[in-house]
C-alpha positions in Angstrom: 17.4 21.4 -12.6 20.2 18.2 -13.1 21.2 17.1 -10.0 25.1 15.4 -9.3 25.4 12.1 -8.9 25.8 12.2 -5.3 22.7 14.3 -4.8 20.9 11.9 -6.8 22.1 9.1 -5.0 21.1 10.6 -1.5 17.7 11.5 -2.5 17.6 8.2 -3.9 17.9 6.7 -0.5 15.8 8.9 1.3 12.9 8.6 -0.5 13.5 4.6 -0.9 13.9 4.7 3.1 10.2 6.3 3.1 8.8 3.2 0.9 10.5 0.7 3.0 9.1 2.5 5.8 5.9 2.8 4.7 6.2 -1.0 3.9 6.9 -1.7 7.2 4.1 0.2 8.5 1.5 -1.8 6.8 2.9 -5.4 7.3 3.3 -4.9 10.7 -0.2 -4.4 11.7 -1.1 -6.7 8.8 0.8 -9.3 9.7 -0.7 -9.2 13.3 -4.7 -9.2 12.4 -5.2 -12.5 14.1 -3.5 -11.5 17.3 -5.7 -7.9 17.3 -8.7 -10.0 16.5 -8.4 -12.2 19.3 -7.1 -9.2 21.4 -9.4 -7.0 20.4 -12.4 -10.2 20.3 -13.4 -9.1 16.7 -15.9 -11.2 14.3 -15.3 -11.1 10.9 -17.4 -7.9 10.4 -15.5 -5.9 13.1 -12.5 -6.7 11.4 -13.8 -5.9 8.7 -14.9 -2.5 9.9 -11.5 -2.3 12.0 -9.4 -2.0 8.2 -12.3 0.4 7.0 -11.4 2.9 9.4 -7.7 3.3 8.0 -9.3 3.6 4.3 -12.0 6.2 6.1 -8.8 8.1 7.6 -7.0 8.1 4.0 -9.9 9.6 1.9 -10.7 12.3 4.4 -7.0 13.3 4.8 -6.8 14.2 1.1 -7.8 17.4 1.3 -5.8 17.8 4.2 -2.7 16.1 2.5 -3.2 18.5 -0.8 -3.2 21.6 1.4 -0.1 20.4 3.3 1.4 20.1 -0.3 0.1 23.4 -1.4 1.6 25.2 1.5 4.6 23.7 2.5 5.5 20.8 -0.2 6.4 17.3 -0.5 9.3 17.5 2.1 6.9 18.6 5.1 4.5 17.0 4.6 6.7 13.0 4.1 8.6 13.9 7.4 4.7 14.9 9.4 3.6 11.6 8.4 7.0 9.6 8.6 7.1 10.8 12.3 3.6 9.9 13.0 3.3 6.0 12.2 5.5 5.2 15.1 2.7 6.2 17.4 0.4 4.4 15.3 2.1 0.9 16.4 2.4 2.1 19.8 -1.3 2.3 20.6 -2.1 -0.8 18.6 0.4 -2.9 20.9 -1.7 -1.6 24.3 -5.3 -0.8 22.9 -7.7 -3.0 24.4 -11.0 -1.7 23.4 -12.9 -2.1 20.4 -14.1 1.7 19.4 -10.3 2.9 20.4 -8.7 0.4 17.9 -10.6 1.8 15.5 -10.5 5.7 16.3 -6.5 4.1 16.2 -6.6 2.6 12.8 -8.0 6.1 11.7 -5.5 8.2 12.4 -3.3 5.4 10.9 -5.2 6.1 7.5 -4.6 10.0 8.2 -0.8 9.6 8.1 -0.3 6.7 5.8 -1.7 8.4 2.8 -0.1 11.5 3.6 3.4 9.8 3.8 2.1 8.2 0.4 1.1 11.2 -1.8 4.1 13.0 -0.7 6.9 10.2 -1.5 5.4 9.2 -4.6 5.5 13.2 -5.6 9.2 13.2 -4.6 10.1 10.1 -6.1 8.3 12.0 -9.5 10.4 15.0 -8.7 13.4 12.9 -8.6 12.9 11.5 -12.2 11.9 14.8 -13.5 15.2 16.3 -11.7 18.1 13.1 -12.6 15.9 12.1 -15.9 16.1 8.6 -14.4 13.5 6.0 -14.1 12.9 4.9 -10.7 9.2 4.8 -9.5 9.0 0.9 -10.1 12.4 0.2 -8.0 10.7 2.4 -5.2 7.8 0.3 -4.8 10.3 -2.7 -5.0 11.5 -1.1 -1.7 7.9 -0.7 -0.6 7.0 -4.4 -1.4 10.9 -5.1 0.5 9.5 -3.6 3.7 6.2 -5.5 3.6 7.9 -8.6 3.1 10.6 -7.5 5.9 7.5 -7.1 8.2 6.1 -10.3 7.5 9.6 -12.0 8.1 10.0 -10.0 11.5 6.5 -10.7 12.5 7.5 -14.6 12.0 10.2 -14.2 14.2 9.0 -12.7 16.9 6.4 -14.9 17.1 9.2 -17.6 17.7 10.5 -16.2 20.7 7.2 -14.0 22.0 4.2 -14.2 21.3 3.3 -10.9 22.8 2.3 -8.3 20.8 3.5 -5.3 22.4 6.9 -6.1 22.1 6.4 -6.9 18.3 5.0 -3.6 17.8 7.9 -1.3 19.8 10.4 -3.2 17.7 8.5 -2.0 14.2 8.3 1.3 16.1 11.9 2.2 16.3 12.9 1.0 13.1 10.3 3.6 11.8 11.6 6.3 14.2 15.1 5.4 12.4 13.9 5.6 8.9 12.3 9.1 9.3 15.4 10.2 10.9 17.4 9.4 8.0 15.2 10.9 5.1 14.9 14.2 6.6 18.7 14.5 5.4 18.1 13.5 1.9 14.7 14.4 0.8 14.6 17.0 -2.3 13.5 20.8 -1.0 10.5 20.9 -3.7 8.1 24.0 -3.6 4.8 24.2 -2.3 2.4 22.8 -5.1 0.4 26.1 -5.0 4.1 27.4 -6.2 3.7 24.8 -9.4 3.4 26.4 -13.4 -0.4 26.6 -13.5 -1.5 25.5 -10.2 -2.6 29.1 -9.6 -6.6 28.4 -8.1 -6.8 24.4 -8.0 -7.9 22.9 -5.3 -8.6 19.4 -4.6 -10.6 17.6 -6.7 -11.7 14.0 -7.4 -9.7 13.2 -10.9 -12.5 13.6 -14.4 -11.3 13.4 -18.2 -7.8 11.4 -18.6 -7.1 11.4 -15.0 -10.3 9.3 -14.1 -8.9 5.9 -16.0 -5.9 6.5 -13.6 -8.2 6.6 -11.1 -10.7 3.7 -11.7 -7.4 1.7 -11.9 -6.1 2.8 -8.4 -9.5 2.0 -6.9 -9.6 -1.6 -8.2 -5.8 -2.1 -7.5 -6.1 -1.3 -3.7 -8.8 -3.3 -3.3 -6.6 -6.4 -4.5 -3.3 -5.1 -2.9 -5.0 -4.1 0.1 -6.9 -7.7 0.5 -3.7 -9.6 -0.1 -2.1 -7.0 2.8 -5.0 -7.5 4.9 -6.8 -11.5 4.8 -3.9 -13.7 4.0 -3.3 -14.3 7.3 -6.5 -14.7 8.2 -7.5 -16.5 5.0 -4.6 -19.3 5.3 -5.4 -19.5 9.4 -9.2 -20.0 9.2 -9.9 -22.1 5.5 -6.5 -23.2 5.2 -5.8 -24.3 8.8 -3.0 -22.8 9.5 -1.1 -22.0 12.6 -0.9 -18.1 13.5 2.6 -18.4 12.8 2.5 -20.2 9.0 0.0 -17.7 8.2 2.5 -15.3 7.8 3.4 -17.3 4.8 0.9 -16.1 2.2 1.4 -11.9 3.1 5.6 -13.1 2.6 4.8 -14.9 -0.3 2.8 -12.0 -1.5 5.0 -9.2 -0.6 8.1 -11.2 -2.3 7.1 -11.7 -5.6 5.6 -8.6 -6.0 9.2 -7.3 -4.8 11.1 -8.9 -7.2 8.6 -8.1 -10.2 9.0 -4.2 -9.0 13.0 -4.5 -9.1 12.6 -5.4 -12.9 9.3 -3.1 -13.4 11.2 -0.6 -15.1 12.6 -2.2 -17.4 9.2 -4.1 -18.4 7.5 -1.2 -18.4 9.9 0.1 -21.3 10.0 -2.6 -23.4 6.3 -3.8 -22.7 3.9 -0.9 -22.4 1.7 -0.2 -18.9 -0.7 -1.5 -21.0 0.2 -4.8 -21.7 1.8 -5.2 -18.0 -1.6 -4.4 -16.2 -3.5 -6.8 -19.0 -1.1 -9.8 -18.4 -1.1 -8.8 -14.6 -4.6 -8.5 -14.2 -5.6 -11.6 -15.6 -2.6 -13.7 -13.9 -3.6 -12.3 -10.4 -7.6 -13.1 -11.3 -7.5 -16.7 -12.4 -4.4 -17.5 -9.9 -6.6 -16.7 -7.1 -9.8 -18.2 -8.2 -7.7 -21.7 -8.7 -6.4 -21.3 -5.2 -10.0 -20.7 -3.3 -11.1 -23.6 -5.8 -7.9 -26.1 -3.9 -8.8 -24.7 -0.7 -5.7 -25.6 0.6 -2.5 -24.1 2.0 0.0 -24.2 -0.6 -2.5 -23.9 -3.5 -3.1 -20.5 -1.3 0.2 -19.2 -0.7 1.2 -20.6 -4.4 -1.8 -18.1 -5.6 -0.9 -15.3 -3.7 2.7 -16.0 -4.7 1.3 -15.2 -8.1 -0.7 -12.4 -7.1 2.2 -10.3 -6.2 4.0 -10.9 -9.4 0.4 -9.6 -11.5 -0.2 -6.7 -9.2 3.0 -5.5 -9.5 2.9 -3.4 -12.2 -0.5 -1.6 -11.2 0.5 1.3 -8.5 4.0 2.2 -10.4 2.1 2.5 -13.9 -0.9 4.4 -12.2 1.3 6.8 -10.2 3.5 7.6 -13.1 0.7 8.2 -15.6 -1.1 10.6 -12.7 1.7 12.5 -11.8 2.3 13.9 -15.4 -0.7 16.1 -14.4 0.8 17.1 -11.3 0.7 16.9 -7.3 -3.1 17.4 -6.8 -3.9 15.2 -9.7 -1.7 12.6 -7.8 -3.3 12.8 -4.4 -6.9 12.5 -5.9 -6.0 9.6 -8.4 -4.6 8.2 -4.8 -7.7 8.8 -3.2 -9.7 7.0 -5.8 -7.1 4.1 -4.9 -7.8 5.2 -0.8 -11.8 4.9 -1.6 -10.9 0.9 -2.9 -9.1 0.3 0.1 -11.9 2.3 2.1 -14.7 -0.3 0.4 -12.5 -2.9 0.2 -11.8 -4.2 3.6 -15.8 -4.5 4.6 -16.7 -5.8 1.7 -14.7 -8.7 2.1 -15.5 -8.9 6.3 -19.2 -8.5 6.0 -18.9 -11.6 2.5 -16.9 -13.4 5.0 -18.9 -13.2 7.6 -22.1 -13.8 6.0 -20.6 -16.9 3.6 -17.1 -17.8 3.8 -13.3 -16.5 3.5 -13.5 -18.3 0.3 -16.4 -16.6 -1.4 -14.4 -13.0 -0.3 -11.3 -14.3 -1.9 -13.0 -14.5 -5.2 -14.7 -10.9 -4.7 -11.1 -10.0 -4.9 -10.3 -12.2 -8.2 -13.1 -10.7 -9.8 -11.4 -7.0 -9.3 -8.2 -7.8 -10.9 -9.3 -9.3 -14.0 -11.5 -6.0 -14.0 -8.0 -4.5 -14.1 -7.6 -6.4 -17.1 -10.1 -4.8 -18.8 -9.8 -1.5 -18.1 -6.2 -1.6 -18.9 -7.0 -1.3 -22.5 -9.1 1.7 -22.3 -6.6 3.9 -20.6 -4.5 6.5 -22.6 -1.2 5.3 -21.2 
């Protein structure tokens, strides 16, 4: 099927809407940790556990998320999830008790992957359909809304400091973003409707697939750190106001933005290979130089540069998993959802028992492991 030019440009901004949401989502709460520590009176461990319930949420809604996909496709299931985050920021902003921020954060986890599996498919079916390259550009947008988040967390923090407020703003702009996909998205068929899908089910990915997925694992552990501790990284070793400490998720979230608006081009002319190699090692030594300064600007500097390494990594891994289809996609992406299941505690109970620091280097070590698992993937 070709689509027009209008079509494609319509589903083009539907499914960019759902990244930018989806971006906005996740830099909302993450710009916020502090505030839900202290509101929440979280040690280091309990935040950690606090981010491991949205990765326990993800890998358990897989199978849930490939059955929605088998049953009703890729439209359904982005406008169920689209609709649900909204709540999600509602019952952060008045939780006030430990065990029901994190029944909270997994239902959060729930939703978020779904929305994820099921835009990246779309935005697979859109190539396929317009014979177009635009999966890198799409997590530009993605990468656009974390770095919107930060930038909105920063100023309402100027004129409120209360959180509630914060989090009913995030909340409509998400109400407005799923109400303007559900115009646009492509009608795909059910998965289970797919050439060949006849008596798959969900599986973890082996063979070819499982490079794709070692990959994802190790890149959401670095994304996902970078989302989740810069805050809390510049505010406790850096000594940082609340409000500066927004700095290192916007440096983050802006570099890795403007990398993505030229990823597929690179991509092209370079090779995934070479662009998760280069990446990988960037993002590695970057942020073993910055724990080693210990200061502010040698911290937002490194996660600056950690943006523009990881770039590359979801784009490259999504694209190489979806050429085996929908279910192949959503259990390369829960590979990625078990890094950012492990990730999170890992770093709060290193944290916790040593230093910020010491977890920040845990998370250097995993990209240059990208690095070298980049070269044994069949890209």
């Amino acid at each position: 099927m070709s689509l027009s030019a209008a079509r494609f440009r319509r589903a083009h901004l539907a499914i960019a809407t759902l990244f930018f949401a989806l971006g906005i989502n996740y830099g909302t709460w993450a710009a916020r940790i502090p505030a839900l520590k202290q509101q929440l009176q979280m040690n280091d461990a309990e935040v950690g556990i606090f981010l491991l319930a949205s990765g326990l949420g993800a890998v358990f809604s897989f199978p849930l998320t490939a059955w929605i996909l088998q049953r009703f496709g890729t439209r359904t299931a982005c406008l169920l999830a689209a609709g649900g985050l909204p709540l999600v920021l509602l019952l952060l902003a008045g939780v006030s008790n430990y065990p029901a921020g994190v029944s909270i954060m997994v239902f959060e986890g729930v939703l978020a992957s779904c929305l994820n599996v099921a835009m990246n498919t779309q935005a697979v079916e859109l190539e396929a359909q317009s014979g177009r390259m635009v999966m890198s550009r799409l997590h530009a947008i993605f990468s656009l809304g974390l770095f919107s988040a930060a930038l909105l967390a920063w100023l309402v923090q100027s004129i409120t400091p209360l959180l509630w407020q914060h989090f009913v703003l995030a909340a409509v702009l998400l109400i407005s973003a799923a109400i303007y996909a559900a115009g646009g998205l492509l009608p795909t068929r059910p998965a289970a409707e797919e050439p060949g899908s006849q008596g798959r089910r969900f599986a973890l990915p082996a063979g070819a697939a499982l490079g794709f997925g070692v990959l994802a694992f190790c890149g959401t552990i670095v994304e996902g750190s970078m989302n989740d501790w810069t805050a809390l990284y510049l505010k406790e070793v850096a000594g940082a106001s609340e409000r500066a400490a927004v700095t290192g998720l916007a440096a983050f979230s802006a570099t890795m933005l403007i990398s993505r608006w030229f990823g597929d081009a690179w991509r092209l002319r370079f090779g995934a290979r070479k662009l998760l190699l280069g990446g990988g090692l960037l993002t590695g030594l970057a942020l073993l130089l910055g724990v080693g300064l210990a200061g502010f600007w040698p911290g937002v500097l490194a996660f600056a540069l950690a943006g523009l390494g990881m770039a590359a990594v979801s784009p490259c891994v999504y694209q190489g998993a979806a050429r085996h289809g929908a279910i192949t996609l959503a259990a390369v992406t829960t590979m990625g959802s078990i890094g950012a299941l492990l990730g999170p505690p890992l770093l709060g109970f290193v944290a916790h028992a040593s230093s910020l620091a010491w977890a920040m280097a845990i998370v250097a070590v995993m990209a240059l492991l990208i690095a070298l698992l980049s070269r044994s993937v069949r890209w």
